[in-house]
C-alpha positions in Angstrom: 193.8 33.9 278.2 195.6 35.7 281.1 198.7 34.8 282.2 197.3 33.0 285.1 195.0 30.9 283.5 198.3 29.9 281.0 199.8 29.0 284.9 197.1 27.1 285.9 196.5 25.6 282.2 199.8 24.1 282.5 199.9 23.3 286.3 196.3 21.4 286.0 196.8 20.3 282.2 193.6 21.8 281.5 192.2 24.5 279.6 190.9 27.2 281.8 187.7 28.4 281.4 185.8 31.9 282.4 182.9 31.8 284.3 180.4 32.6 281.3 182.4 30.8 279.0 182.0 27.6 281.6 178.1 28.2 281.2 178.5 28.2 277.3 180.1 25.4 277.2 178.4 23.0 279.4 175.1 24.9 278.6 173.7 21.2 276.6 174.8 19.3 280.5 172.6 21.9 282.1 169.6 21.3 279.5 169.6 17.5 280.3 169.4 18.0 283.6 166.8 20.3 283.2 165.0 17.8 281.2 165.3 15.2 283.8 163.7 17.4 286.5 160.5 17.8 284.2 158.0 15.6 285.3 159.2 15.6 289.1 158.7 19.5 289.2 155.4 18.8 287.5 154.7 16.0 290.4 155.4 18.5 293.2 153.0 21.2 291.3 150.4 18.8 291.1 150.8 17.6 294.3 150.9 21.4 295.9 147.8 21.9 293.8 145.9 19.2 295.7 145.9 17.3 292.8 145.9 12.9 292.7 149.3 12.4 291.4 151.6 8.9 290.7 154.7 8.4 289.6 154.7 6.2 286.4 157.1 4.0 285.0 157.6 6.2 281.7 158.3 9.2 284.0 161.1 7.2 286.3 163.2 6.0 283.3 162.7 9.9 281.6 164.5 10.8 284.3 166.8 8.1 284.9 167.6 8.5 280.9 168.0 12.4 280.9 169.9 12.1 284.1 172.5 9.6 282.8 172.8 12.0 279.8 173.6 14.8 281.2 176.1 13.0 283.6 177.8 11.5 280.3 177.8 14.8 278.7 179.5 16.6 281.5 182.4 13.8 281.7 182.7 14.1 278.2 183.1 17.6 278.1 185.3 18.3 281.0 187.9 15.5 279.5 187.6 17.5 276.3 189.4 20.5 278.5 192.2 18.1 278.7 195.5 19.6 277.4 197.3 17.3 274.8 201.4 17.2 275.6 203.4 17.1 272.5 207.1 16.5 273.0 209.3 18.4 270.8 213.2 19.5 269.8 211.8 21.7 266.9 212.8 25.5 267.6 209.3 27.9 268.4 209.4 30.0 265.2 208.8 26.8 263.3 206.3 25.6 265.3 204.8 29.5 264.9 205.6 28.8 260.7 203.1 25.5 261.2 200.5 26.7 262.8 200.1 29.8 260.7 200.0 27.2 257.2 197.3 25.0 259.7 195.8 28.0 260.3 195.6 28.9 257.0 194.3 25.5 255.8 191.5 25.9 258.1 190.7 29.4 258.1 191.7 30.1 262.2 191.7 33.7 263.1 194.6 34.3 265.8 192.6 35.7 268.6 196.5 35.4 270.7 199.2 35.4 269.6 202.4 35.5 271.9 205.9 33.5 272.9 204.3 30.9 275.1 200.7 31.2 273.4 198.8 30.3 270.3 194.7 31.3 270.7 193.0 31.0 267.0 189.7 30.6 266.4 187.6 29.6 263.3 184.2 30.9 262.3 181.4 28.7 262.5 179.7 27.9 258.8 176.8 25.9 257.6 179.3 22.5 258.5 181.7 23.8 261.1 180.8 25.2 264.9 183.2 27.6 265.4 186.5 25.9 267.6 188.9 27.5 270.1 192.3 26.2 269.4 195.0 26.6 272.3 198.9 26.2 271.8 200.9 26.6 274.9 204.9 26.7 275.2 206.7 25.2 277.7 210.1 24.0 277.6 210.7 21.2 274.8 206.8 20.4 274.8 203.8 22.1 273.1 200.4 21.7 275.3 197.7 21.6 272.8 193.6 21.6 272.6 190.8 22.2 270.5 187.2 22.7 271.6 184.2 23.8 270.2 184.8 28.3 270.8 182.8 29.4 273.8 182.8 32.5 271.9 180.8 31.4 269.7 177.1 30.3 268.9 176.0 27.1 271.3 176.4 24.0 269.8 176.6 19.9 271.3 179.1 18.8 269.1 182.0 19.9 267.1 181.2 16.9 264.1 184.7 16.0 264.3 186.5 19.5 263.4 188.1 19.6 267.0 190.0 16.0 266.5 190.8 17.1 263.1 192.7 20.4 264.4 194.6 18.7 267.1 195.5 15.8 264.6 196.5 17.5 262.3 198.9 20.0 264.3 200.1 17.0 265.5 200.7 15.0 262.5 202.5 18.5 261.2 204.7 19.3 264.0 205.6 15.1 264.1 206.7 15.3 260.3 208.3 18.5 260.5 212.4 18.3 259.9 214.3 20.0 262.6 
């Protein structure tokens, strides 16, 4: 992360994405929409074709359903960006000391690792997709997110491994004594 998506991360309270990362990550969104657009492209080939062409009632909802999909998806993906605020007295280098055991625990490779910012990264196996976990610094809170890694192979959901990183930095920095 640059220093001005870290500005704009805080500012916006939302992960800040680069434009091919953006495609990766929304890449199942744009494959529902595609879906929905299947039989009308099909209806304007036909028709261009001078083919006898209807719409049926199986191809309206196909679309309707793929549609509302990939409208859901989206939502659900772009509140995922979402920046979690975590309000804290504890002093940065233990902070730095917990995430390194969490990271540890979970096998996260530090892809950043600075004052104001914590990038790891785990590797995707046969049960985990691969997540890009961000810690940013600011003042007496810790912004924090987990999402499945744009870095890494394509996949529609992280089966629970992002909640479980954010939880349990959470739970962690929550217990920790000052």
């Amino acid at each position: 992360m640059t220093e001005d998506q870290i500005k704009i991360a805080i500012k916006t309270g939302k992960i800040q994405l680069k434009f091919w990362q953006k495609v990766h990550y929304y890449l199942f969104v744009g494959i529902f929409f595609l879906m929905s657009l299947l039989f009308p492209i099909l209806g304007i080939v036909f028709s261009m074709n001078g083919l006898d062409y209807s719409i049926t009632n199986f191809e309206i909802g196909y679309f309707i359903i793929f549609l509302l999909l990939g409208i859901i998806v989206y939502f659900n993906k772009k509140r995922r960006l979402k920046l979690k605020v975590i309000e804290t007295n504890i002093p940065k280098k233990e902070i730095n000391e917990i995430v390194k055991i969490v990271a540890k625990q979970f096998d996260w490779s530090f892809r950043l690792f600075r004052d104001n910012i914590i990038v790891a990264e785990s590797n995707p196996t046969f049960t985990r997709t691969g997540e890009l976990i961000t810690i940013i610094f600011i003042e007496n809170k810790i912004l924090l997110n987990s999402i499945c890694s744009p870095y890494k192979r394509f996949t529609p959901t992280s089966f629970g491994w992002n909640k479980l990183n954010e939880k349990t930095l959470i739970y962690k920095i929550s217990n920790s004594e000052i």
